[in-house]
N, C-alpha and C positions, 0 to 999 in steps of 0.2 A: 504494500500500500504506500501511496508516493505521499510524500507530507513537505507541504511549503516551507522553507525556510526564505525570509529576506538575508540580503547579504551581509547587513551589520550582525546580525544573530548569527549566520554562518560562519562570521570572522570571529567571532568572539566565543563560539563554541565549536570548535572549528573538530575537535577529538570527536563529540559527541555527533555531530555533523555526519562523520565519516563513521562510525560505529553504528550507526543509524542508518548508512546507506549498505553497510555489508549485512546489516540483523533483516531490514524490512525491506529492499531494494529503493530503485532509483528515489532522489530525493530531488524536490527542486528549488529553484533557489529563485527570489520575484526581488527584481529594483522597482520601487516607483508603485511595486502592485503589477506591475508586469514582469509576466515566468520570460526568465532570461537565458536559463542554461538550468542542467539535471546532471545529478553526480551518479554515476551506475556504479556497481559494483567491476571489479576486474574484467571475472571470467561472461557476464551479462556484457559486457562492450564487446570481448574479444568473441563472443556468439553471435553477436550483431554484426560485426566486420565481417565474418567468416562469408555469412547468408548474403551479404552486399557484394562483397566482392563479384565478379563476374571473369569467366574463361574465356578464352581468345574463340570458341565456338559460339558461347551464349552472344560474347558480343557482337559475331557475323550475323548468325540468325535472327538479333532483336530488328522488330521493325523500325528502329532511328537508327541502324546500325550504321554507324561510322567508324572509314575506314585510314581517314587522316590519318591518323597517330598512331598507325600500327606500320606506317611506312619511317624507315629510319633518313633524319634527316643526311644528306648528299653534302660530301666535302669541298670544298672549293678547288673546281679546275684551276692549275696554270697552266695558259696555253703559250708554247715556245715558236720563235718564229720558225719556218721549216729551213732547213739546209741551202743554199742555191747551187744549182749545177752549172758549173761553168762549160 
């Protein structure tokens, strides 16, 4: 169960903060009364990553598949003048 913390409160009990987020998971944190950022637990972020990630298959197959940045960028020619034949 995710439980609000504002940021003064989360500086000032910053142990309990993080005790809080590995006992009952993600916690989140409001400046102003607006949720700004959420602290997860380790292995809860690094489950998340895992599932986001994407393979060089998933990415061809997606329908916005882009294929830019899977081409390595090209060195800079120097071109020499050629020889002359006398």
């Amino acid at each position: 169960m995710s439980e609000r913390w504002q940021v003064q409160e989360a500086e000032a009990r910053f142990s309990e903060f993080l005790a809080a987020a590995e006992r009952d998971g993600p916690q989140i944190v409001t400046r102003q009364g607006v949720e700004t950022a959420v602290l997860v637990p380790i292995a809860q972020w690094r489950d998340m990553e895992k599932r986001t990630r994407r393979n060089i298959k998933e990415l061809l197959l997606a329908p916005e598949a882009r294929t830019e940045n899977l081409t390595p960028p090209r060195s800079r020619m120097v071109f020499r003048e050629p020889p002359t034949l006398d």
